[in-house]
Jmol script that loads the backbone (N, CA, C; Angstrom):
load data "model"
ATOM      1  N   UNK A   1       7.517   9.609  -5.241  1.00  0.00           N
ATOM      2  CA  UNK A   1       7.729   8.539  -4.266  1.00  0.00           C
ATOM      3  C   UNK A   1       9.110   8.666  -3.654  1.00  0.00           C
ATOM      4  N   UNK A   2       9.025   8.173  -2.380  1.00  0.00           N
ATOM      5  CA  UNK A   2      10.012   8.174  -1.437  1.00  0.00           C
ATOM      6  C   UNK A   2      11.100   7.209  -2.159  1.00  0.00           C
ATOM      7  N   UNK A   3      12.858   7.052  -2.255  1.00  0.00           N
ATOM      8  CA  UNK A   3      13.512   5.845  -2.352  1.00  0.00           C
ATOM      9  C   UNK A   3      13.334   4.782  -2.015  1.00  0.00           C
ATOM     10  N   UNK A   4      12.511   4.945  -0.783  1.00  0.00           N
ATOM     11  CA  UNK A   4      11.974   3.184  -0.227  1.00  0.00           C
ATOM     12  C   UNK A   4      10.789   2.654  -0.815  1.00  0.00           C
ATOM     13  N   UNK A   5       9.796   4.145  -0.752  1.00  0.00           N
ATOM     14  CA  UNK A   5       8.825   3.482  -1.020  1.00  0.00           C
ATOM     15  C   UNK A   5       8.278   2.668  -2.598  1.00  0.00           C
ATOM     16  N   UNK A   6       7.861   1.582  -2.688  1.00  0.00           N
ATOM     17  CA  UNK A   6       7.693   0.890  -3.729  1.00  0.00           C
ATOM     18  C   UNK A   6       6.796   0.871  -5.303  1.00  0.00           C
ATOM     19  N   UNK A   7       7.113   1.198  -6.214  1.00  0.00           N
ATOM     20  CA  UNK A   7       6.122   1.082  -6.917  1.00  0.00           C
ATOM     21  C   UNK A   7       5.362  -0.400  -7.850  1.00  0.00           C
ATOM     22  N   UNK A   8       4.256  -0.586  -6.836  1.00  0.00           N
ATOM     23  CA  UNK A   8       4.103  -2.084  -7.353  1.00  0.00           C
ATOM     24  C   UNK A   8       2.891  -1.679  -8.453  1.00  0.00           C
ATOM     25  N   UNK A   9       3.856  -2.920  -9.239  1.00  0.00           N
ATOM     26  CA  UNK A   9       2.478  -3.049 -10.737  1.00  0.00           C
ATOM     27  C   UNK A   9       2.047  -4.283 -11.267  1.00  0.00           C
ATOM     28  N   UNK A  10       1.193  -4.634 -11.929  1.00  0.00           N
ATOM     29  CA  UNK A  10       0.660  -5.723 -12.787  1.00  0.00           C
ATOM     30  C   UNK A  10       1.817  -6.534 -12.559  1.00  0.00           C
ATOM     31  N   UNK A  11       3.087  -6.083 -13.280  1.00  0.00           N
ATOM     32  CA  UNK A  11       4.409  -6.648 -13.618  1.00  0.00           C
ATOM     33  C   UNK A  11       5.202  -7.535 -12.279  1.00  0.00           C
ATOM     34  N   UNK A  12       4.679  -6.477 -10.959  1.00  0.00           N
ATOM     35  CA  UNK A  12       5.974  -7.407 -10.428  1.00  0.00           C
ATOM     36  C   UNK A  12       4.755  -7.378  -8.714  1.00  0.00           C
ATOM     37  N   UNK A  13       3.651  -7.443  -8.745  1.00  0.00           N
ATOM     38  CA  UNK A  13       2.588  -7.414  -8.198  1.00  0.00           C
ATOM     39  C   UNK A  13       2.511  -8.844  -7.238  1.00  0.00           C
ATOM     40  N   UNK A  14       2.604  -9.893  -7.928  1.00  0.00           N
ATOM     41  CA  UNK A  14       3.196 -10.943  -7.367  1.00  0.00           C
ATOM     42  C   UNK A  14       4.241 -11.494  -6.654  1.00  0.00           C
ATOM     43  N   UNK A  15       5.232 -11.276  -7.309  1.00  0.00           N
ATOM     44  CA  UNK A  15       6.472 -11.764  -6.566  1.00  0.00           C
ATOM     45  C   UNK A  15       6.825 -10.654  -5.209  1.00  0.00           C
ATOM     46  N   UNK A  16       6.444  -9.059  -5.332  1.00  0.00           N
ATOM     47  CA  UNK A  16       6.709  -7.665  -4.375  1.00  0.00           C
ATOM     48  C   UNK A  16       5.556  -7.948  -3.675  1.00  0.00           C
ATOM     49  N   UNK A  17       4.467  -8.276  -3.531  1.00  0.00           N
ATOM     50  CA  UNK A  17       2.896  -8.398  -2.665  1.00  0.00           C
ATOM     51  C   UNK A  17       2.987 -10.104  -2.212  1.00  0.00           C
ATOM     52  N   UNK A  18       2.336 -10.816  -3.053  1.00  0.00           N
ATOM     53  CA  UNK A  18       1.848 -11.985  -2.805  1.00  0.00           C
ATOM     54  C   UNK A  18       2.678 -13.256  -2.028  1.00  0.00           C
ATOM     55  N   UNK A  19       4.153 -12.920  -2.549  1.00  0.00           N
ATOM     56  CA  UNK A  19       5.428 -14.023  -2.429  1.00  0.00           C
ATOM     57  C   UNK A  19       6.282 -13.727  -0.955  1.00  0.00           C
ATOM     58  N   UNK A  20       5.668 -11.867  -1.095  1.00  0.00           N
ATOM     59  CA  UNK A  20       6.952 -11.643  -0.049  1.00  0.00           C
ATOM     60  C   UNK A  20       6.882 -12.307   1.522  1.00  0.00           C
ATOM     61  N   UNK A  21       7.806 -12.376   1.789  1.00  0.00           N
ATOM     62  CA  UNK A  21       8.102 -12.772   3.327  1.00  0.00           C
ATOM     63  C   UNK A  21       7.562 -11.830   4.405  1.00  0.00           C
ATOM     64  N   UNK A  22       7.332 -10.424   4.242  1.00  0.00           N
ATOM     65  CA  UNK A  22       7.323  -9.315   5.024  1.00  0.00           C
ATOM     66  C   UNK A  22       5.532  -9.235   4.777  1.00  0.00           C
ATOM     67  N   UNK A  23       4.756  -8.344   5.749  1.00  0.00           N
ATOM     68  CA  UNK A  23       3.816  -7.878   5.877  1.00  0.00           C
ATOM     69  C   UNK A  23       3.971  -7.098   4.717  1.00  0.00           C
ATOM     70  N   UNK A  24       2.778  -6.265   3.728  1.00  0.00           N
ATOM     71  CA  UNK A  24       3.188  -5.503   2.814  1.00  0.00           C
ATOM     72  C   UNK A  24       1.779  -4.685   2.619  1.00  0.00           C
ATOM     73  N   UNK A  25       2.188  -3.155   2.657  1.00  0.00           N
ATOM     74  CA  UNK A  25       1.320  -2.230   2.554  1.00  0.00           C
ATOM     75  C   UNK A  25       1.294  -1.715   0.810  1.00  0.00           C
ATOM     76  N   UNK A  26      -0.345  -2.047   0.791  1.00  0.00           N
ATOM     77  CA  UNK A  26      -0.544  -1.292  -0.660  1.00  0.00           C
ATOM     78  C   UNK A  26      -1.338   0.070  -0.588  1.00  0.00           C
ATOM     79  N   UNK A  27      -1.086   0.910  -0.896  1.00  0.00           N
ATOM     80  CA  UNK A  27      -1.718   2.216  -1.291  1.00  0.00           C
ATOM     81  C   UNK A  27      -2.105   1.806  -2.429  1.00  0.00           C
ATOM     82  N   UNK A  28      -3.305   1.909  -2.631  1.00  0.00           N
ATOM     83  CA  UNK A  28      -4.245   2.075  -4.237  1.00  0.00           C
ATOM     84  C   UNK A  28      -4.377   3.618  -4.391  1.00  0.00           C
ATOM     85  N   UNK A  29      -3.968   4.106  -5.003  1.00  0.00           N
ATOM     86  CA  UNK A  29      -4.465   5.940  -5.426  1.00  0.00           C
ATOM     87  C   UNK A  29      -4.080   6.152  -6.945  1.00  0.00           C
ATOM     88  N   UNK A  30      -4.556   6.823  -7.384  1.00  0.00           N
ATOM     89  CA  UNK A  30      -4.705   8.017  -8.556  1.00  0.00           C
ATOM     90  C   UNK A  30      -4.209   9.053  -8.736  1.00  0.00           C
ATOM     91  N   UNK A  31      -3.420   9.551  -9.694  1.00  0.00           N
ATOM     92  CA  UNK A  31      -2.392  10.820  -9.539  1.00  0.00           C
ATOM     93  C   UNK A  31      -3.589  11.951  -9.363  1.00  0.00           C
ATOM     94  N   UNK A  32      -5.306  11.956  -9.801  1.00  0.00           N
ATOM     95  CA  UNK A  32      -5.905  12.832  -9.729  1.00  0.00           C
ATOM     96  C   UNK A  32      -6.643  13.230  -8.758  1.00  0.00           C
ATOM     97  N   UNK A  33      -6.679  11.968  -7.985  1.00  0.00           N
ATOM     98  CA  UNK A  33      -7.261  12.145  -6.513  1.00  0.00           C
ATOM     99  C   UNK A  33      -6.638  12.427  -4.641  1.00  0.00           C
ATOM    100  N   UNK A  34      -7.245  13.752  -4.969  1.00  0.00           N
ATOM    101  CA  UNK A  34      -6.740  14.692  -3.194  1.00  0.00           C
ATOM    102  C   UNK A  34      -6.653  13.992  -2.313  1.00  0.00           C
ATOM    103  N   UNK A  35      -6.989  13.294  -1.794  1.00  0.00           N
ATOM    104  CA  UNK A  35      -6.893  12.538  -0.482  1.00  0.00           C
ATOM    105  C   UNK A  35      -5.656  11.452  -1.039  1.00  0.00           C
ATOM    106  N   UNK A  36      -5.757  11.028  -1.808  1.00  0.00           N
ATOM    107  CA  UNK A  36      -4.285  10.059  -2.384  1.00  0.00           C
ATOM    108  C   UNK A  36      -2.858  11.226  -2.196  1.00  0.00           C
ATOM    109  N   UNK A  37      -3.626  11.888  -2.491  1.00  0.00           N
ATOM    110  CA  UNK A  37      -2.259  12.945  -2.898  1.00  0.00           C
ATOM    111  C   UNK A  37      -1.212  13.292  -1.389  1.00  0.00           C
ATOM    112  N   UNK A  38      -2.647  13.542  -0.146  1.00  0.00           N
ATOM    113  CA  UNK A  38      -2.654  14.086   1.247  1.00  0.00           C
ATOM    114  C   UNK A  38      -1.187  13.056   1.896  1.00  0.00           C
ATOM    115  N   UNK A  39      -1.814  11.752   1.473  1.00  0.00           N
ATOM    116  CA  UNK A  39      -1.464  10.261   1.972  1.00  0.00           C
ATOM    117  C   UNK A  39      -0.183  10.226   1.853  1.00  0.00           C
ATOM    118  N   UNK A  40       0.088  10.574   0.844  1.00  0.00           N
ATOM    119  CA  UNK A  40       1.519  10.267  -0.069  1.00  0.00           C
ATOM    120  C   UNK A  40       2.829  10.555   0.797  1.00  0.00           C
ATOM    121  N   UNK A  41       2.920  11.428   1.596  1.00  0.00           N
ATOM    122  CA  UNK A  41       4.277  11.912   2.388  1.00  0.00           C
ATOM    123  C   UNK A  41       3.713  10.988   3.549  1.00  0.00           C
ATOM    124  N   UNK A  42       2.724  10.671   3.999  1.00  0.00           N
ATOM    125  CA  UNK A  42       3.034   9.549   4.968  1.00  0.00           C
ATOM    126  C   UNK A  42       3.057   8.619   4.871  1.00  0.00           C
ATOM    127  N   UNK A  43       2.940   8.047   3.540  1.00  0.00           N
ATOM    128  CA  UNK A  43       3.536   6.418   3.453  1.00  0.00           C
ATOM    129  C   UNK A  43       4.738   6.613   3.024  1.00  0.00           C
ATOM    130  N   UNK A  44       5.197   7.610   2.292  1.00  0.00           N
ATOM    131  CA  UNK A  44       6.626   7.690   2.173  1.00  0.00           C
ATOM    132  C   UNK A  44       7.404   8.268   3.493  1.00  0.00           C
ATOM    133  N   UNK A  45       6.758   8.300   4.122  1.00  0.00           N
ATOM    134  CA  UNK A  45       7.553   8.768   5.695  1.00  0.00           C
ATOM    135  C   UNK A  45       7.889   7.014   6.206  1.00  0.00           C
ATOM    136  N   UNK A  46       6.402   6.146   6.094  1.00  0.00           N
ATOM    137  CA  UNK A  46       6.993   5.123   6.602  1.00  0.00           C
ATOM    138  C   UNK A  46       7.555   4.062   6.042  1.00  0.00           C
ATOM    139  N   UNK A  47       7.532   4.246   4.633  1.00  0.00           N
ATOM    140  CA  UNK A  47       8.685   3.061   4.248  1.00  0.00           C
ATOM    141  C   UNK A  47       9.919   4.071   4.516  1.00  0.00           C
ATOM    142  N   UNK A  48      10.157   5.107   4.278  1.00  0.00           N
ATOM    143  CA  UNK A  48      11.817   5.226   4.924  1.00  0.00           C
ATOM    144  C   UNK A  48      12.059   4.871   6.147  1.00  0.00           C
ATOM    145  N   UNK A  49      11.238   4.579   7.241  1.00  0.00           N
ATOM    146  CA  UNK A  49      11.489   4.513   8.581  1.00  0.00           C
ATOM    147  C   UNK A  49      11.228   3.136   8.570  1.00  0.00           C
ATOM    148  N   UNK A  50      10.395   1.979   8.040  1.00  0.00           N
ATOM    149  CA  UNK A  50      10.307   0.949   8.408  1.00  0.00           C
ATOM    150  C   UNK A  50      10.647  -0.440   7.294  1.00  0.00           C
ATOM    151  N   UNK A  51      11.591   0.237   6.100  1.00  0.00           N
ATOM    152  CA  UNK A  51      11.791  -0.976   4.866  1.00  0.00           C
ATOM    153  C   UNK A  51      12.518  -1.613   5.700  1.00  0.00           C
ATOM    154  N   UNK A  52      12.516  -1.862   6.677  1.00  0.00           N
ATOM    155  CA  UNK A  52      13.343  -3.424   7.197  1.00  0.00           C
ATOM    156  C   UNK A  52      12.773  -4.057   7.286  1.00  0.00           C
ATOM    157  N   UNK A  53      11.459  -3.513   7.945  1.00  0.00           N
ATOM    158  CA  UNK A  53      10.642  -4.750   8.861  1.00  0.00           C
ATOM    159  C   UNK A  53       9.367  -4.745   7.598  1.00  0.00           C
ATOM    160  N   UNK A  54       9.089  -3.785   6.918  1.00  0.00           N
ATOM    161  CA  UNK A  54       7.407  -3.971   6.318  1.00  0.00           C
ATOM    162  C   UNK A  54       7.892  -4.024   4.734  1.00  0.00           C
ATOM    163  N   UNK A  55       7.395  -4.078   3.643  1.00  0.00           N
ATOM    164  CA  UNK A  55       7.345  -3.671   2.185  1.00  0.00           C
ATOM    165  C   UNK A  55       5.975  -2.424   2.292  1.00  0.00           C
ATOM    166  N   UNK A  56       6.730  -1.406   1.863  1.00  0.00           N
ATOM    167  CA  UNK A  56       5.477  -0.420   1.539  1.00  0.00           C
ATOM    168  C   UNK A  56       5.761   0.406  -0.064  1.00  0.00           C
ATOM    169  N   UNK A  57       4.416   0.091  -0.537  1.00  0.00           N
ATOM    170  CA  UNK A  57       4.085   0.955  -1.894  1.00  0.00           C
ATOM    171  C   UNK A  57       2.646   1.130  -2.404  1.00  0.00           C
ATOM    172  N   UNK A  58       3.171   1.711  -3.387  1.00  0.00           N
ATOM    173  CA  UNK A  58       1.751   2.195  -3.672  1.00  0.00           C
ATOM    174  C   UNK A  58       1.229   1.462  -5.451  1.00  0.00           C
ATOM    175  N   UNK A  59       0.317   1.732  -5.551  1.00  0.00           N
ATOM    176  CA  UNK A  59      -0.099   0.993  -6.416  1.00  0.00           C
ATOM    177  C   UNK A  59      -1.179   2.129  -7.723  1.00  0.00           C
ATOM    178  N   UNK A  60      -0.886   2.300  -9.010  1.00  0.00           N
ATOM    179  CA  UNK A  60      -1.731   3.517  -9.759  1.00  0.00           C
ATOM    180  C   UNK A  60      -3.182   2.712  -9.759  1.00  0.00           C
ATOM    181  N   UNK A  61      -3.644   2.967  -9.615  1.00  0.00           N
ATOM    182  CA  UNK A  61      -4.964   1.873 -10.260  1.00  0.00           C
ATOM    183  C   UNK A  61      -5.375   2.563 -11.675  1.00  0.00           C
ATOM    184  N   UNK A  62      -5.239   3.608 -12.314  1.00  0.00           N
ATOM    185  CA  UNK A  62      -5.278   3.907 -13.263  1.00  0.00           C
ATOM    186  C   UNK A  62      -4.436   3.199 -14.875  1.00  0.00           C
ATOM    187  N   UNK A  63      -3.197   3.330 -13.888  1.00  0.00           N
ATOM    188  CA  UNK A  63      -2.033   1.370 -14.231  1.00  0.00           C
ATOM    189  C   UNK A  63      -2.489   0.690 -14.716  1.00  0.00           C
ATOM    190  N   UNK A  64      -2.749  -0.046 -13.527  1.00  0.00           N
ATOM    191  CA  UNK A  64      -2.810  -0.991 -12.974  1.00  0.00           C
ATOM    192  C   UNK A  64      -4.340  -1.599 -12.541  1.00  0.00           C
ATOM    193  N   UNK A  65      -5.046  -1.576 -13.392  1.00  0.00           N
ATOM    194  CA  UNK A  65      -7.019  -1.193 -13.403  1.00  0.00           C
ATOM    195  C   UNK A  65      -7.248  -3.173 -13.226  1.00  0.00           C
ATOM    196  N   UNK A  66      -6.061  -4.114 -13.265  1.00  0.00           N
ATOM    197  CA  UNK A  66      -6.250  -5.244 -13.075  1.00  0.00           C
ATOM    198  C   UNK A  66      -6.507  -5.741 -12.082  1.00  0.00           C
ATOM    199  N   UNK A  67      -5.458  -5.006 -11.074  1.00  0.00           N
ATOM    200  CA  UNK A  67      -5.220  -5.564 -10.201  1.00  0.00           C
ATOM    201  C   UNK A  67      -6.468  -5.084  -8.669  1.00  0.00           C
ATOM    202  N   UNK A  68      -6.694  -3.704  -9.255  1.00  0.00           N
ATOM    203  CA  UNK A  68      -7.659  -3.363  -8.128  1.00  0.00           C
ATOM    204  C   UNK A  68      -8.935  -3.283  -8.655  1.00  0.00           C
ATOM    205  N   UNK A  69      -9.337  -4.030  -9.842  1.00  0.00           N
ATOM    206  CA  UNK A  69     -10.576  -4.650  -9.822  1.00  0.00           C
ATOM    207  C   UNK A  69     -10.138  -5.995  -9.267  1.00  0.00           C
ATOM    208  N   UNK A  70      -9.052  -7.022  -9.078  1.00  0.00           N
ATOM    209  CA  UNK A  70      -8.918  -7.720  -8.540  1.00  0.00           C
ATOM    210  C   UNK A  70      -9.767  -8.122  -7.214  1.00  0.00           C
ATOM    211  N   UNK A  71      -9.105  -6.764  -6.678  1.00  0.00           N
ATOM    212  CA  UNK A  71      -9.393  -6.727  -5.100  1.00  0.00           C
ATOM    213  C   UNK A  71     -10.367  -6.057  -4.848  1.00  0.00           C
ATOM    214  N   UNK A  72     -11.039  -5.608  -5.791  1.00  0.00           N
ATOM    215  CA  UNK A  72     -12.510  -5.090  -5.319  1.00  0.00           C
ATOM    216  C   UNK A  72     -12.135  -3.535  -5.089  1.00  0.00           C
ATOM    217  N   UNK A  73     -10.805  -2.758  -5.643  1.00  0.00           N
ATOM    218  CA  UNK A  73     -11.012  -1.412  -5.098  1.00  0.00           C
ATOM    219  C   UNK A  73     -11.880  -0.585  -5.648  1.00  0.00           C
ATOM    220  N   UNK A  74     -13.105  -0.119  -5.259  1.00  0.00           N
ATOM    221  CA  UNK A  74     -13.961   0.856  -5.607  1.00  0.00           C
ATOM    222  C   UNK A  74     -13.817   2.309  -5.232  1.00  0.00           C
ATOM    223  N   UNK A  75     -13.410   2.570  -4.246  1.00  0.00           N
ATOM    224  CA  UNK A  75     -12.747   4.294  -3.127  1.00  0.00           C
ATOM    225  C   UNK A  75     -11.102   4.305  -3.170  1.00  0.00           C
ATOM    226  N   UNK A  76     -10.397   5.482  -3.469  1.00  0.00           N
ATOM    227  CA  UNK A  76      -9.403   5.259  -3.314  1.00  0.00           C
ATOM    228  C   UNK A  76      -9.105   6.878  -2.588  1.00  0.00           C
ATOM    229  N   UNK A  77      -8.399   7.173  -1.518  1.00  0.00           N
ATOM    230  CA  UNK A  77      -7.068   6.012  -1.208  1.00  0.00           C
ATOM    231  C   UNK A  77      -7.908   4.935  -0.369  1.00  0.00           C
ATOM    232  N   UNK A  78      -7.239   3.920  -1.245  1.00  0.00           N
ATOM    233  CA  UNK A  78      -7.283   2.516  -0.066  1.00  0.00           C
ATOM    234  C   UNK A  78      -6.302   1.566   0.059  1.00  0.00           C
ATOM    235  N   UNK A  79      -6.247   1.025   1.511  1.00  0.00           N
ATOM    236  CA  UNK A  79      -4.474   0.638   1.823  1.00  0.00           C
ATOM    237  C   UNK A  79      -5.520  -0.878   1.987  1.00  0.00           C
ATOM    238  N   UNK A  80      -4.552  -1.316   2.007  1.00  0.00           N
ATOM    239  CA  UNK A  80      -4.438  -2.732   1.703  1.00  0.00           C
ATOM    240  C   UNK A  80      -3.654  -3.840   2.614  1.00  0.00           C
ATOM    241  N   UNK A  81      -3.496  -4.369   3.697  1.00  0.00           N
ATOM    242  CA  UNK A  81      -2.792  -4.944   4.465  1.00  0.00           C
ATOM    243  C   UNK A  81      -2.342  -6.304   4.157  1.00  0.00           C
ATOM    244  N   UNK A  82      -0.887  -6.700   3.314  1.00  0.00           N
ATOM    245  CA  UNK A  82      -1.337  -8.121   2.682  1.00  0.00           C
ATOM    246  C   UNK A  82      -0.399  -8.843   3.841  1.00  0.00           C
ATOM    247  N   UNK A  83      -0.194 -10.103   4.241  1.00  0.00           N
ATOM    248  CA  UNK A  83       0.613 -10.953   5.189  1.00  0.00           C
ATOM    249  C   UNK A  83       0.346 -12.510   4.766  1.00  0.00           C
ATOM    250  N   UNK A  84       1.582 -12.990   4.375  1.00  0.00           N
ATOM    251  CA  UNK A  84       1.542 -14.293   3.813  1.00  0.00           C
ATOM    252  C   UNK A  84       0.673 -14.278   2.156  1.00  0.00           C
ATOM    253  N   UNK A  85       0.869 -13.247   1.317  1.00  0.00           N
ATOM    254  CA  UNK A  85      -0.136 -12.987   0.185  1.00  0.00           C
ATOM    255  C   UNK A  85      -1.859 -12.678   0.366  1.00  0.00           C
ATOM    256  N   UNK A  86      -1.897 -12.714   1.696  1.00  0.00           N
ATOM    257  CA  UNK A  86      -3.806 -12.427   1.807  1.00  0.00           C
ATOM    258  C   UNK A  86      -3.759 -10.856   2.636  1.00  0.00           C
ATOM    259  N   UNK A  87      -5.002 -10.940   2.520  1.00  0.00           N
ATOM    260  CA  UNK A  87      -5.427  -9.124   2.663  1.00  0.00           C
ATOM    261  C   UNK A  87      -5.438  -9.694   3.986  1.00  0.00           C
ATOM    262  N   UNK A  88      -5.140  -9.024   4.870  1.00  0.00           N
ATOM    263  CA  UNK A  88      -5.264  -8.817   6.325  1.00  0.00           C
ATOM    264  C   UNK A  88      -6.311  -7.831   6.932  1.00  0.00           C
ATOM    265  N   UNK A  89      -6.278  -6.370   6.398  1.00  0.00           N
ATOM    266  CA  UNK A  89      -6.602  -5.454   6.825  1.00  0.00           C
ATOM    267  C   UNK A  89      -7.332  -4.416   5.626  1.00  0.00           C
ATOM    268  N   UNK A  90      -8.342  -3.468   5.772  1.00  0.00           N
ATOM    269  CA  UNK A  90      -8.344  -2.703   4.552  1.00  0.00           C
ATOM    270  C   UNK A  90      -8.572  -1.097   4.948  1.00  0.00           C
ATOM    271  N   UNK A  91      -8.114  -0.255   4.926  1.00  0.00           N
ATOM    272  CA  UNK A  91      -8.693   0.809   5.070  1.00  0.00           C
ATOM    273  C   UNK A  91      -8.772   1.155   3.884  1.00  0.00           C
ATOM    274  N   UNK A  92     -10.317   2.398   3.828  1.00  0.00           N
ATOM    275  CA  UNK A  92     -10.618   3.036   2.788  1.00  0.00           C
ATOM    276  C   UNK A  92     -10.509   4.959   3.259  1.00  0.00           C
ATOM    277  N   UNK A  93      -9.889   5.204   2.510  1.00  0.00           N
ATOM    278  CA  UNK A  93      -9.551   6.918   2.967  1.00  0.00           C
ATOM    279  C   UNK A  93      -8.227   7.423   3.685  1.00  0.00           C
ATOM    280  N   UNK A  94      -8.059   8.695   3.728  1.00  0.00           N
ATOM    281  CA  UNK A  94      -6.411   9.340   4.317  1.00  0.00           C
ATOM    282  C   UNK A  94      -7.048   9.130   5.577  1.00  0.00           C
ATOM    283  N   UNK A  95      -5.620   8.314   6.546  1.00  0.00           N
ATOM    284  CA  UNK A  95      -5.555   7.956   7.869  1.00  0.00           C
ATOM    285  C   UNK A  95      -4.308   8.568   7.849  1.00  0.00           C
ATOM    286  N   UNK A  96      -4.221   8.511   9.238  1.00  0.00           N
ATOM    287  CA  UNK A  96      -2.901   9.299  10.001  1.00  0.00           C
ATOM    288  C   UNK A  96      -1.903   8.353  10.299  1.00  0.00           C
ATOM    289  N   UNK A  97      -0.276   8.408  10.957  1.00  0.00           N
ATOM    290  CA  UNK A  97       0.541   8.175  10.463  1.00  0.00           C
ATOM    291  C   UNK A  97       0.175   6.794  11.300  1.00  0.00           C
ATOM    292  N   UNK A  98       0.191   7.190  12.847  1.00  0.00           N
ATOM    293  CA  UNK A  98       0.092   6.546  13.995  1.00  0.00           C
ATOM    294  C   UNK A  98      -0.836   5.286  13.237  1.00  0.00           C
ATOM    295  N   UNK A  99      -2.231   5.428  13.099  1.00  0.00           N
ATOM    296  CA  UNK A  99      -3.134   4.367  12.597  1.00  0.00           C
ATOM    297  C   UNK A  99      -2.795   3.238  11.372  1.00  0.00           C
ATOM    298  N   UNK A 100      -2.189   3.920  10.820  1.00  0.00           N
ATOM    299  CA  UNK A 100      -1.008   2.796   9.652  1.00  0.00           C
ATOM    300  C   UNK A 100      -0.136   2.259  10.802  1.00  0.00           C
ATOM    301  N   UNK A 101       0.565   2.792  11.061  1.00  0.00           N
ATOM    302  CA  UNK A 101       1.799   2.027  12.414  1.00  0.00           C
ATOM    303  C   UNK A 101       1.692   1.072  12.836  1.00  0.00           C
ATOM    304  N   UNK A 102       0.199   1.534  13.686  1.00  0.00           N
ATOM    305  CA  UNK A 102      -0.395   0.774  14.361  1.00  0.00           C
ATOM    306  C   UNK A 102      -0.930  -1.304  13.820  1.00  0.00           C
ATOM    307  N   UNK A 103      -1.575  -0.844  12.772  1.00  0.00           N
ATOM    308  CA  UNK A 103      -2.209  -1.956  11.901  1.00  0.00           C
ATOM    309  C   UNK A 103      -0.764  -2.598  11.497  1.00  0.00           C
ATOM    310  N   UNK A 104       0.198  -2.147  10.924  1.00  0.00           N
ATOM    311  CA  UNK A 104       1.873  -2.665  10.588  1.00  0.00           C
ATOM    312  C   UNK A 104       2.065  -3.658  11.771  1.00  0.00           C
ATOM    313  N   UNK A 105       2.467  -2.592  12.861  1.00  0.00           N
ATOM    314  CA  UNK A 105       2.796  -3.610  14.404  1.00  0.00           C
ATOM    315  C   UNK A 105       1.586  -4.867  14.649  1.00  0.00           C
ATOM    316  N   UNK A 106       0.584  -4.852  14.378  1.00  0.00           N
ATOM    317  CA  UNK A 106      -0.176  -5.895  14.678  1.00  0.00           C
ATOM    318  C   UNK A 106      -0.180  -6.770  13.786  1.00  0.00           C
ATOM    319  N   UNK A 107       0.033  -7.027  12.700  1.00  0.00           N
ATOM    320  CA  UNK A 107       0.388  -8.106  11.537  1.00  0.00           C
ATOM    321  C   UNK A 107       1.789  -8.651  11.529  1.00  0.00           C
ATOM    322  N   UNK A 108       2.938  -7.816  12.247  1.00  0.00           N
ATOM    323  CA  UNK A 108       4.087  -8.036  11.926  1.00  0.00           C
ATOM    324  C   UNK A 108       4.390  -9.284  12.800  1.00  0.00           C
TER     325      UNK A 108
END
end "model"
wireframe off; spacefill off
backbone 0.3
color backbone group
């Protein structure tokens, strides 16, 4: 993981997701799964470019098996769009940089 980008868990899942003030991107992935793996330099591309304005991290579900049966994650990678603590948005699968951006700027 990038310096910006976040590692949210069980532990601090709440107060970093649910509480925050900022729009906040979750990556759900698996250290064993390719398309998580693909993802990884572009969400760490955009929390270095955008920790002012967004919270971005990622989340193990292997971890963290609470929280994304929580949310229903069944496919991973899947991003997660939270704003004011609720899901906003969901993609399931590696998207490109622009299409994350994009979904960011429209919640923000």
């Amino acid at each position: 993981m990038s310096g910006k980008t976040i590692e949210f868990t069980t532990d601090n899942f709440q107060s970093n997701v649910l509480e925050s003030s900022k729009v906040v991107l979750v990556d759900f992935w698996a250290e064993w799964c390719g398309p998580c793996k693909m993802l990884t330099p572009v969400i760490n591309e955009i929390a270095d470019e955008c920790s002012d304005d967004f919270s971005i991290g990622k989340l193990n579900v292997d971890e963290n098996s609470d929280i994304a049966a929580q949310y229903g994650i069944r496919s991973i990678p899947c991003l997660l769009f939270f704003k004011n603590g609720q899901v906003e948005k969901q993609i399931v699968g590696a998207v490109d940089k622009i299409e994350i951006s994009t979904i960011l700027n429209e919640l923000k």
